[in-house]
C-alpha positions in Angstrom: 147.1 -6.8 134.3 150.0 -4.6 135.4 152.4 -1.9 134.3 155.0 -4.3 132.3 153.4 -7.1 131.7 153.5 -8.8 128.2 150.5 -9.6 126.5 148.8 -11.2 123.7 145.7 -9.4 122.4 142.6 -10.2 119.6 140.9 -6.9 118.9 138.6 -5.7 116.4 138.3 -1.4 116.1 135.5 0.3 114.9 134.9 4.2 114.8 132.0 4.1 117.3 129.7 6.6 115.3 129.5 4.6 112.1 130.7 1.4 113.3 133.6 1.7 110.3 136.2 -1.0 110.7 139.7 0.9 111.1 141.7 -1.8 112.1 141.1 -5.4 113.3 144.3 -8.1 114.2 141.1 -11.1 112.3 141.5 -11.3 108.9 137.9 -13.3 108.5 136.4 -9.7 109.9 138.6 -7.6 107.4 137.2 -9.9 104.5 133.5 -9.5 105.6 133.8 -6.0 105.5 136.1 -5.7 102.1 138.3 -4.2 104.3 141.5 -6.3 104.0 144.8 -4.5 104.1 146.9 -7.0 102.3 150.0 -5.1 103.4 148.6 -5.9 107.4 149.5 -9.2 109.2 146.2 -10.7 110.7 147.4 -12.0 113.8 147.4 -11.8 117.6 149.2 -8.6 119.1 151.6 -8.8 121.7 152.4 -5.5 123.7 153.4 -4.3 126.9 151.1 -3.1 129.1 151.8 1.0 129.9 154.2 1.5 127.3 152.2 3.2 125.1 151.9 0.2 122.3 148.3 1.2 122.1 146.1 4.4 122.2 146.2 5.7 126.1 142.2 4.6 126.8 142.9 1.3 126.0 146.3 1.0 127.6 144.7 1.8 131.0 141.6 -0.6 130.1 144.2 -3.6 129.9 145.1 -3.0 133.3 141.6 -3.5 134.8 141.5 -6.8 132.8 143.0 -10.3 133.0 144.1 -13.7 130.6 140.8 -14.8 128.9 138.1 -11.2 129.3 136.6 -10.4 126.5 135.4 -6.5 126.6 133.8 -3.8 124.6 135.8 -1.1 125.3 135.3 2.4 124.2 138.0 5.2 123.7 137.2 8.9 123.6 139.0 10.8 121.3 141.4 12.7 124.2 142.4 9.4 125.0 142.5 8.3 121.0 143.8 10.5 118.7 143.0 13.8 120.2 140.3 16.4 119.1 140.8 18.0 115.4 142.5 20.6 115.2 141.8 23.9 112.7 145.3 24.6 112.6 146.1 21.4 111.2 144.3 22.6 107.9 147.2 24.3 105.5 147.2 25.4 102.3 150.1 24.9 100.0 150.9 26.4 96.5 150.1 23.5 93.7 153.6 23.8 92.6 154.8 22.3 95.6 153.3 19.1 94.9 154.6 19.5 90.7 157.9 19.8 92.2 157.2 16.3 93.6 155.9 15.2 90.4 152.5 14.8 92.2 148.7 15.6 91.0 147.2 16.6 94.2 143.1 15.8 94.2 140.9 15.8 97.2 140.9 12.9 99.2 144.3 11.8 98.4 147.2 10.9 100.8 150.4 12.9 100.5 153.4 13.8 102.4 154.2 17.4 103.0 157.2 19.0 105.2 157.7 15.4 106.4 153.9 15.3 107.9 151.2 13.3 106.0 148.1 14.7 105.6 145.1 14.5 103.0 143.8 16.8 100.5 141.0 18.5 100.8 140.2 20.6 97.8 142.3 21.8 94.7 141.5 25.7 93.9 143.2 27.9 91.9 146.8 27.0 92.1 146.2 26.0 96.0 146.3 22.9 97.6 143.8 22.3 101.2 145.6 19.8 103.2 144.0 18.4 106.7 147.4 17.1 108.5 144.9 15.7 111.6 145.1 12.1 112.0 142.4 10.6 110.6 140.8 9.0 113.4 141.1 12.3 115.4 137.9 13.7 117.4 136.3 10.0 116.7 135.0 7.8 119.8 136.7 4.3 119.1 135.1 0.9 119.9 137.4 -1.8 120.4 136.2 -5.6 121.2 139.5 -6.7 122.8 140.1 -10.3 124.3 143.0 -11.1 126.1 144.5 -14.5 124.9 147.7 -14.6 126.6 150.4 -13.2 129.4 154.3 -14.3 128.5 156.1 -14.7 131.3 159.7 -15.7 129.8 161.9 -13.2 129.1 163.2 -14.0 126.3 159.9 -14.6 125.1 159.1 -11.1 125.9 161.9 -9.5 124.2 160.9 -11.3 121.4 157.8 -10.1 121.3 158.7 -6.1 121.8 160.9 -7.0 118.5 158.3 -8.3 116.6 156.0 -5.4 117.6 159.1 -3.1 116.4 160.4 -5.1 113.7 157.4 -6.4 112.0 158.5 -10.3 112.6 160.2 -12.3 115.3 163.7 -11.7 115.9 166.6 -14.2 117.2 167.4 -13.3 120.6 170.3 -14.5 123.2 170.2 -13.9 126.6 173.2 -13.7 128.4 173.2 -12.6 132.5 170.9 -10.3 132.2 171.8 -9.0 128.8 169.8 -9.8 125.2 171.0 -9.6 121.9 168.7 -8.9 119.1 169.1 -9.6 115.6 168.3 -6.4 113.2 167.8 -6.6 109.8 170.4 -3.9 109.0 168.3 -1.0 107.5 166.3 -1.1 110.4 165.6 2.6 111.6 167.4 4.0 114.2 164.4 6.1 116.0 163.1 2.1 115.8 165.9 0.5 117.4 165.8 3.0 120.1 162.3 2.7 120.6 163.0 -0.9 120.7 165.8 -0.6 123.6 164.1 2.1 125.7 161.1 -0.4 125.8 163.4 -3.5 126.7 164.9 -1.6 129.3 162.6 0.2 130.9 160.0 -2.6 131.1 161.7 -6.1 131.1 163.8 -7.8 132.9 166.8 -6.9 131.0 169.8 -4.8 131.7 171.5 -4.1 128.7 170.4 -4.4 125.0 172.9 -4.3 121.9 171.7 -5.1 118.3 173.0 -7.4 115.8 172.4 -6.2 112.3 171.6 -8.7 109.8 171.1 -8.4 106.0 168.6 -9.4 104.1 169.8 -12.5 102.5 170.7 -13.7 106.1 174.1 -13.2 105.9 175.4 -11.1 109.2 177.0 -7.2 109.0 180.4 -6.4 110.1 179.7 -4.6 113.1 177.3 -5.1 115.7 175.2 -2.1 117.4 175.5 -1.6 121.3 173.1 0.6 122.6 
């Protein structure tokens, strides 16, 4: 594969040390495990090679590979999540959390100056929060098989959008231009994510968004970006 090329990818992650599932796109593996996320969609992944879609190790992997390999690939953590970091433990007053209306107790998942973290301990007033991601200083395994390369480039717009989005978007093309259809409280940092991505990567020189509501029926105004 090369830098910019579309792909579809089956994968199944584990933390390499104790061969913990943390993420798989099979739903049959997620059920053997009683690991199912029923938030997740268990389906094929499509991604663009070199854009950071994935963690860095196994963005560089894909481009070793080709349509149909079937690897075990493993990821050290500088190339994961990075190492853990100390200074990523804080401690926060309790009252913080009251304010929030939240009981803070070890091992939960809470939000804190707009970075999640989990708690650690509850002492005294004071509340231990490790803001490292959780899969940080861990050696990932992933079993990756390529399935697919798209070469159509509306195809492959649609695909960015549906990594961004969460589902397929309508697309038209248009000499060299693509309009998207946005469900209209899509996030902005998204959307440009979305664009910078189309750009940079695709065939495509100029993106603009239409927003769409919910029950289908289009906004007013349509974004250019």
């Amino acid at each position: 594969m090369e830098e910019g090329d579309v792909v579809v990818i089956d994968y199944i992650g584990r933390i390499k040390e104790s061969e913990e599932l943390f993420d798989t796109t099979k739903r049959e593996v997620a059920e053997e495990e009683n690991a199912v996320n029923e938030r997740a969609k268990y389906e094929p992944v499509k991604i663009v090679v070199g854009a950071e879609m994935v963690v860095e190790g196994l963005d560089e992997k894909l481009k070793e590979l080709e349509v149909g390999d079937e690897r075990e690939i493993e990821v050290p953590p500088e190339k994961a999540f990075g190492q853990r970091e100390g200074d990523l433990i804080k401690t926060f007053s309790e009252n913080k959390f009251k304010d929030q209306e939240m009981n803070p107790y070890p091992g939960m998942r809470v939000t804190v100056d707009e970075k999640v973290g989990r708690v650690l301990s509850v002492n005294s007033g004071r509340v231990r929060v490790d803001m490292n991601h959780p899969l940080s200083g861990r050696t990932l395994k992933y079993d990756l098989e390529i399935k697919e390369k798209i070469e159509d480039v509306e195809e492959k717009v649609k695909a960015v959008g549906s990594y961004y989005l969460g589902e397929e978007p309508e697309v038209e093309m248009e000499e060299g231009k693509a309009t998207i259809e946005v469900p209209e409280e899509a996030n902005d940092e998204i959307l440009e994510r979305l664009k910078e991505i189309t750009e940079e990567f695709l065939e495509v020189e100029e993106i603009s968004f239409n927003e769409v509501e919910k029950d289908g029926n289009e906004g007013e105004a349509e974004k250019s970006q």
